[in-house]
Each structure stands twice: as structure tokens, then as C-alpha cells.
N, C-alpha and C positions, 0 to 999 in steps of 0.2 A: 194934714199939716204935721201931724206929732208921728206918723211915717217916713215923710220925708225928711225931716231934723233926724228919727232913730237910721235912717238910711246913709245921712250924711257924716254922721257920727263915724259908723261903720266904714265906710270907705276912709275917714283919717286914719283913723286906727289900722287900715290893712296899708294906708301908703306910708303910716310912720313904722309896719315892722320893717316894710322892705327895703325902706330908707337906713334905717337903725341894719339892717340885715347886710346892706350894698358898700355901707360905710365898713362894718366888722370884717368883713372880705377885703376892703378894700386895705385895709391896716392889717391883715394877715398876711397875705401874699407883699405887701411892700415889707413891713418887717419882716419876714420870709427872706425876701432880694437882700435887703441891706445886712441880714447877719448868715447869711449862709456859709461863708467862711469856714465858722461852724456850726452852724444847722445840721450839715450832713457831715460832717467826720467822724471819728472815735466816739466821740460821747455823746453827740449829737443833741446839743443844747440849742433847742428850739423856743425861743423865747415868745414866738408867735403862739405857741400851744399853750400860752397862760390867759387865751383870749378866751379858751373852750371855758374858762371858770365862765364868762359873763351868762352861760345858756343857763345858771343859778336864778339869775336877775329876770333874762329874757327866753324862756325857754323856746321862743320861736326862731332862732338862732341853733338848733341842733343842727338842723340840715342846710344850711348856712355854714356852717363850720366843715361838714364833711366836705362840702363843695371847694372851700376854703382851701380846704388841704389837698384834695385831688386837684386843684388845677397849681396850685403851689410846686407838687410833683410835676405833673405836667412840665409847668417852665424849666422849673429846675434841676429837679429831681433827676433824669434822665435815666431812670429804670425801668422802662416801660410800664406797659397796661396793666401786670400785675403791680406795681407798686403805687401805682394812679389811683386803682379800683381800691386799693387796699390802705390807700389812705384814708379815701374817702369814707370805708366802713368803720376806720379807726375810729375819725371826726366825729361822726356819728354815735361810736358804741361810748365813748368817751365822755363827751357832751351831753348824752342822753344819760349817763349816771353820774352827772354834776348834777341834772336837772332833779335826780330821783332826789338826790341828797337833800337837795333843797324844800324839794314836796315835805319829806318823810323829816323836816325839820331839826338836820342832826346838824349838828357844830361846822361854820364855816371850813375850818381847817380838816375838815375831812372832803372839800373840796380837792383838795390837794393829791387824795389817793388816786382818783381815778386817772389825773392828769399825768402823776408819774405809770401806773400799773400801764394804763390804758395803751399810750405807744409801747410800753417798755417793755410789755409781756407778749403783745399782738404784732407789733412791727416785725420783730426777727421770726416770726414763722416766715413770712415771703422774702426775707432779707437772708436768711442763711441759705436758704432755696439762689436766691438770683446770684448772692456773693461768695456762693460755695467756702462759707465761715460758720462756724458750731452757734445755733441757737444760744445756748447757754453764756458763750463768749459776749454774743451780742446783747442779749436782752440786758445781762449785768451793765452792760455800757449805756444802751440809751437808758435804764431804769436811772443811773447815775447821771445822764445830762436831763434828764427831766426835774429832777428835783428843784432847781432853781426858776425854772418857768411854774412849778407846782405854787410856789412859794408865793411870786409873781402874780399868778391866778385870784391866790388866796387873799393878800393884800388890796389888788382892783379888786374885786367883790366890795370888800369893805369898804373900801373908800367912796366907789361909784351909789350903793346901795346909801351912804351919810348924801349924798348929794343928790337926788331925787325924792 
């Protein structure tokens, strides 16, 4: 009996990450669609990338996230397979050092770094490559549209973590 209740248990808990995981995708890519405008321009204020803060809360959300962002590219993006794959490793490297942040219990607002560093130093390696534009040129610009998704990030943490 007390197997079957520990079995039962277990299966909620793997259908509320991928609930909680299905939903987070699900509000990436539609915020994604509704602000692309400028998602992908000049600055490339990605207001979807302040969702990578929650993998703070739910670390089981990192690979959720890269997934997040490679099919984001995918729809939208339209820079091919190098920009697809390369978001998806952003998601990932990104989300996995919100997660660390959080382990190694350093000040929320240092969630922040990785969400601006993360696209803003990694994106323009394969973005100067596809858009024949100077690394430097670029990275300066999305490190400058990330900051307000950083910030964005920083704040849902804290609000979401008072309400659980």
C-alpha cells in the first residue's frame, strides 16, 4: 500500500513538471509572436527571455527553456538550423546558470546577469556569421535589449517565489 501511494505521488509530481513545463513554452513562444516586432531588431528586446529567470524556482525548466527558444526560432526566427540549434544551446546555457545562482544561494538580482550575458555574448557568435555584421557591433546591442527582460526575470522570481 505505502508503494503504491509513494508511486502515486511520484507520477503527480512528474505530470505537474510537464504541465508547469508545457504551460512555460507555451507563454514563451506566444510572447515571442506578440512582441517580435522587436524581439529580433536592433536591440532585440526579448521579453520572453525573462521567463529563463523561473528555472531559479523550477529547475526542471532548463531544457524546457532551450526547447522554448529553438522552436521560437524555428517560427520566427527564419535564420536557419544554425540559429535554431543555437538558440536552443543559449536556453539551456542561460537557464542552467539562473539555476546555479540559485543552488549556490547568491542574491536574486544576480539572476539578471546571466539573462543579459547569456544571449548577449553567445547570440552574435552565429549572428555575425549568418548576418555578415561585426560580433562586437552585435553583442553590444542585444547585451542592451536584454537588460529589461533581465530585470523582468528578476522581479517574477520574486513575486512568483511570495506566492507558493
Amino acid at each position: 500500500m505505502k508503494s503504491e501511494i509513494k508511486s502515486k505521488s511520484v507520477n503527480v509530481t512528474a505530470v505537474r513538471k510537464i504541465t508547469i513545463s508545457g504551460i512555460v513554452m507555451a507563454v514563451y513562444i506566444t510572447t515571442m509572436f506578440l512582441t517580435q516586432g522587436f524581439a529580433f531588431g536592433q536591440y532585440q528586446i526579448r521579453i520572453a527571455t525573462s521567463l529563463y529567470a523561473l528555472s531559479a524556482i523550477f529547475p526542471f525548466l532548463i531544457v524546457p527553456m532551450g526547447l522554448s527558444n529553438l522552436l521560437s526560432n524555428t517560427l520566427m526566427g527564419g535564420l536557419g538550423l544554425l540559429d535554431m540549434m543555437g538558440g536552443f544551446i543559449v536556453g539551456i546555457i542561460t537557464s542552467g546558470a539562473i539555476y546555479l545562482t540559485k543552488k549556490y544561494k547568491m542574491n536574486d538580482w544576480l539572476i539578471a546577469v546571466p539573462i543579459i550575458l547569456g544571449p548577449g555574448l553567445i547570440v552574435p557568435i552565429w549572428l555575425s556569421y549568418l548576418l555578415n555584421v561585426p560580433y562586437n557591433i552585435l553583442a553590444s546591442s542585444i547585451v542592451i535589449g536584454q537588460i529589461v527582460p533581465a530585470i523582468v526575470g528578476v522581479l517574477l522570481v520574486q513575486k512568483l517565489r511570495q506566492k507558493i
